[in-house]
N, C-alpha and C positions, 0 to 999 in steps of 0.2 A: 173704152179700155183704160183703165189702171196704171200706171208707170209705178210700177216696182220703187219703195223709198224708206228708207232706214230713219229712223225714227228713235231719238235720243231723250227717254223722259224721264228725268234727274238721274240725281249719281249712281243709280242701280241698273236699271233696265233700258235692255235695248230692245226696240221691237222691230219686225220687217213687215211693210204693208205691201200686200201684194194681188190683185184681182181682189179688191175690195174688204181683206179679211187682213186683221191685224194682230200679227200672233208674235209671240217671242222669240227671239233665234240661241237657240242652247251653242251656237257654234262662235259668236260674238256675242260678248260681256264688255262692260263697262264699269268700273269700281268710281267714277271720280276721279280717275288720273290715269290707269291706265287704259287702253282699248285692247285687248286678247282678243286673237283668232286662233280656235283652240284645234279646229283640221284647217288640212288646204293650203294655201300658198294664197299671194295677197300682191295683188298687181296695181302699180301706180302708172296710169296711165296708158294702160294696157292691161286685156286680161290675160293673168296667166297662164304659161305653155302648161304639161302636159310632164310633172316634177315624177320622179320616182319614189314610192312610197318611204324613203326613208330619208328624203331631204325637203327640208321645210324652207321654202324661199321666199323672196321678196323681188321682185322681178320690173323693174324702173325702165318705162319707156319702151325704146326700139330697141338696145342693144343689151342694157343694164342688169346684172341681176347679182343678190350677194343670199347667200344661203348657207346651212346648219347642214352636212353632211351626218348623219350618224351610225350610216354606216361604216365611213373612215374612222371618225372622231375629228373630223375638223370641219372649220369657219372657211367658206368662200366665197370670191368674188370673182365674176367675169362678164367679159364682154363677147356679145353674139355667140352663148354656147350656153344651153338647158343639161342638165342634168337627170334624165330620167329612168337613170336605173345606176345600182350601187356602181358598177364601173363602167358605164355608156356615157359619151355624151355628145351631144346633138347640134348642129349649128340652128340659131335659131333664123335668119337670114341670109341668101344668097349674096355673093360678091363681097362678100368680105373676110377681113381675117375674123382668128377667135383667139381669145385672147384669158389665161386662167390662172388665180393667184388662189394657193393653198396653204392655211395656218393651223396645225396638230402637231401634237407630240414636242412641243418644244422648236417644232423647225416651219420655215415660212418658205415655200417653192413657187418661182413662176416661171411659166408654159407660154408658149403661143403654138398655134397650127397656119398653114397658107389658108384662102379664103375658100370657099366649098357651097353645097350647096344646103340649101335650107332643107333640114330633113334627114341630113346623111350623117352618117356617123364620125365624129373628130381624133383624129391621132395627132394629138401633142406632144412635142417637142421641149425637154425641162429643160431651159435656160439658165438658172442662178438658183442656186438652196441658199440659206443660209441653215445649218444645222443646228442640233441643240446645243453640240459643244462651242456656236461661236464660227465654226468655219465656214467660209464662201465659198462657194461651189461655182465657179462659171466655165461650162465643158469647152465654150467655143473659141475662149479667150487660147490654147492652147493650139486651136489649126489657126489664126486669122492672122495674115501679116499686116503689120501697119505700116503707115509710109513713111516719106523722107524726115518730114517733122514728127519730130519724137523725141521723148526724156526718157529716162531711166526712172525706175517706179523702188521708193525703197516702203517698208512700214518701219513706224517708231515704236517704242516700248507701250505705246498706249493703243496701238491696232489702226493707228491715222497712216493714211496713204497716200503718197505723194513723193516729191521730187526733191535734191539736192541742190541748194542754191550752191554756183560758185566762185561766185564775184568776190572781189575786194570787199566791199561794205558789209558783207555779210562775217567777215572776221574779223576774229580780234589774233593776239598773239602771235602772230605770223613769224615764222623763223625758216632759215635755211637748215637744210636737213644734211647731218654730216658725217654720220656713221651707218650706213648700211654693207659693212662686211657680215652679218648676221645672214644677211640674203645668200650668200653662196654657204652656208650651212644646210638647208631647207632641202629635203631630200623627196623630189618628184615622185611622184608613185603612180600604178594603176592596181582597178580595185573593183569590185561590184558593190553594190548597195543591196544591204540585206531588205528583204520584203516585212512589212507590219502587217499586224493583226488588224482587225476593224477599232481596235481600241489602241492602237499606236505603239502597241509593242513590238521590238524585235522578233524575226523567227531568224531560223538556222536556215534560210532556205534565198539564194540568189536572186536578183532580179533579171540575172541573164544577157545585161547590155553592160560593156565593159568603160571604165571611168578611170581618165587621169585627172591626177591633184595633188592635194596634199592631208598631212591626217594633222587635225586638231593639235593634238596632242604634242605633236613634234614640232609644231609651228608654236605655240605655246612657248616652249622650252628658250625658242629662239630671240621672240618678241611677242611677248601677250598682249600689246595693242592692235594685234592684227589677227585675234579672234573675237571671236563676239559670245555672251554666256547668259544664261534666263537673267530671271530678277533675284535668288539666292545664289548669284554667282557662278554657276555651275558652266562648265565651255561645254559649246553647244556647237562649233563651227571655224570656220578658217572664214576671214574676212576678204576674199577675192578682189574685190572689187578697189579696194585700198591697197595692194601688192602692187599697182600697175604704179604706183608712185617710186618707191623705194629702188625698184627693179628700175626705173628711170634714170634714178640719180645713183645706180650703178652701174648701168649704159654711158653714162656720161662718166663717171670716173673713171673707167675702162676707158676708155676714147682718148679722156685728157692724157692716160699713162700712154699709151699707145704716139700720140701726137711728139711726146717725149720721148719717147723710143725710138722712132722715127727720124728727128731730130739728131738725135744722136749717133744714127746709125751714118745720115746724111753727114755732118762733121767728121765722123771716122775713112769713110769713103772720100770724102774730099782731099783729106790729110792723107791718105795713102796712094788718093791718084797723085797728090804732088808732087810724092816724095818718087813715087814712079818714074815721073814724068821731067826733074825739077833738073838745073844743071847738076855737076858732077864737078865733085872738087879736084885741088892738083893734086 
């Protein structure tokens, strides 16, 4: 018997020898530098599942497989899941998860399913987009509580994410803060948030869950360090998170005046029990 063997003779032709007879394969080409497989899907180290005629794969090992959708229009990669029909896909081994990253259209999505069985069909679970306009998308990040340790997540002008240091060394100019009568100007409100279009516009139409706060605009007026505005300037927001200072050290003014009041009331009281209570002249 013959053992089937591909056969590389110079930069042009590739032949497959097979039961004795040595013929050419129209289906692999060699130029010299590249190797084309012009049908079929192309398994390293394993032969290929069993792809849908409209994705051309490359399928690595036991788990591995990254592949040309063009029925979507996009590039993918996954682990323990075949593709074999435009919107089917297949776990390709039992007892494990499956696991599915999508690149089209300007946006990159990744998936995962619980583990299933080899053969059966996969529903995916989208964990994180990132969109074409830039935006992350993470559904789960909005139901999961975190625990005891924990910071505060802010982003910078440049879409970096992460946390406020705020220790000493990390400032300079350090001063004591000494005019927050501004603060009792600041006119509390409640409000609904108007609903956006898919393209971020306003509509006329409620979101239906009612909101206290404050409006930009009127806090502006007050003290414009305690909004925030794009990169042309433009106010975009009331800086919440910076209020808990000011609103501080007018808790404490208040208290001081009060301590003083206090005092003085105490003084007045004393002086009138005396005079109550004091001898009596001839």
């Amino acid at each position: 018997m013959v053992v089937p063997t591909v056969i590389v003779l110079g930069p042009f032709a590739v032949l497959y020898q097979a039961s004795g007879v040595v013929s050419e394969s129209a289906n692999l080409t060699f130029d010299g530098t590249n190797l084309t497989l012009a049908n079929g899907n192309l398994g390293l180290g394993v032969s290929p599942g069993t792809w849908g005629a409209n994705q051309k794969a490359v399928q690595v090992a036991t788990f591995g497989a990254f592949w040309d959708d063009e029925y979507a229009a996009t590039v993918n990669m996954g682990n323990n899941v075949i593709q074999n029909g435009d919107t089917t896909y297949k776990y390709l081994y039992t007892g494990s998860t499956a696991l599915l990253y999508l690149q089209g259209g300007g946006a990159h999505i990744w998936s995962n399913a619980l583990s299933g069985t080899a053969g059966n069909s996969i529903t995916f679970t989208t964990r994180m987009t990132l969109d074409a306009n830039g935006k992350l998308i993470v559904p789960a990040v909005y139901s999961n509580a975190v625990g005891a340790t924990n910071k505060a997540a802010y982003v910078d002008s440049t879409g970096l994410l992460g946390y406020l240091s705020s220790i000493r060394a990390a400032k300079m100019n350090i001063a004591e803060i000494n005019n927050v009568a501004w603060v009792f100007n600041l006119s509390p409100v409640t409000f609904n948030y108007r609903q956006k279009d898919e393209n971020g516009n306003y509509l006329d139409f409620a979101d239906g869950k009612l909101q206290y706060g404050l409006i930009a605009e009127d806090v502006a007026q007050q003290n414009a360090d305690f909004c925030y505005y794009d990169g042309d300037g433009n106010l975009e927001g009331v800086a919440y998170d910076k209020l808990t200072v000011p609103l501080l050290k007018a808790i404490q003014t208040i208290k001081a005046d009060l301590d003083v009041a206090k005092a003085r009331i105490a003084t007045l009281e004393g002086a009138a029990q005396t005079g109550a209570t004091g001898p009596t002249g001839p």
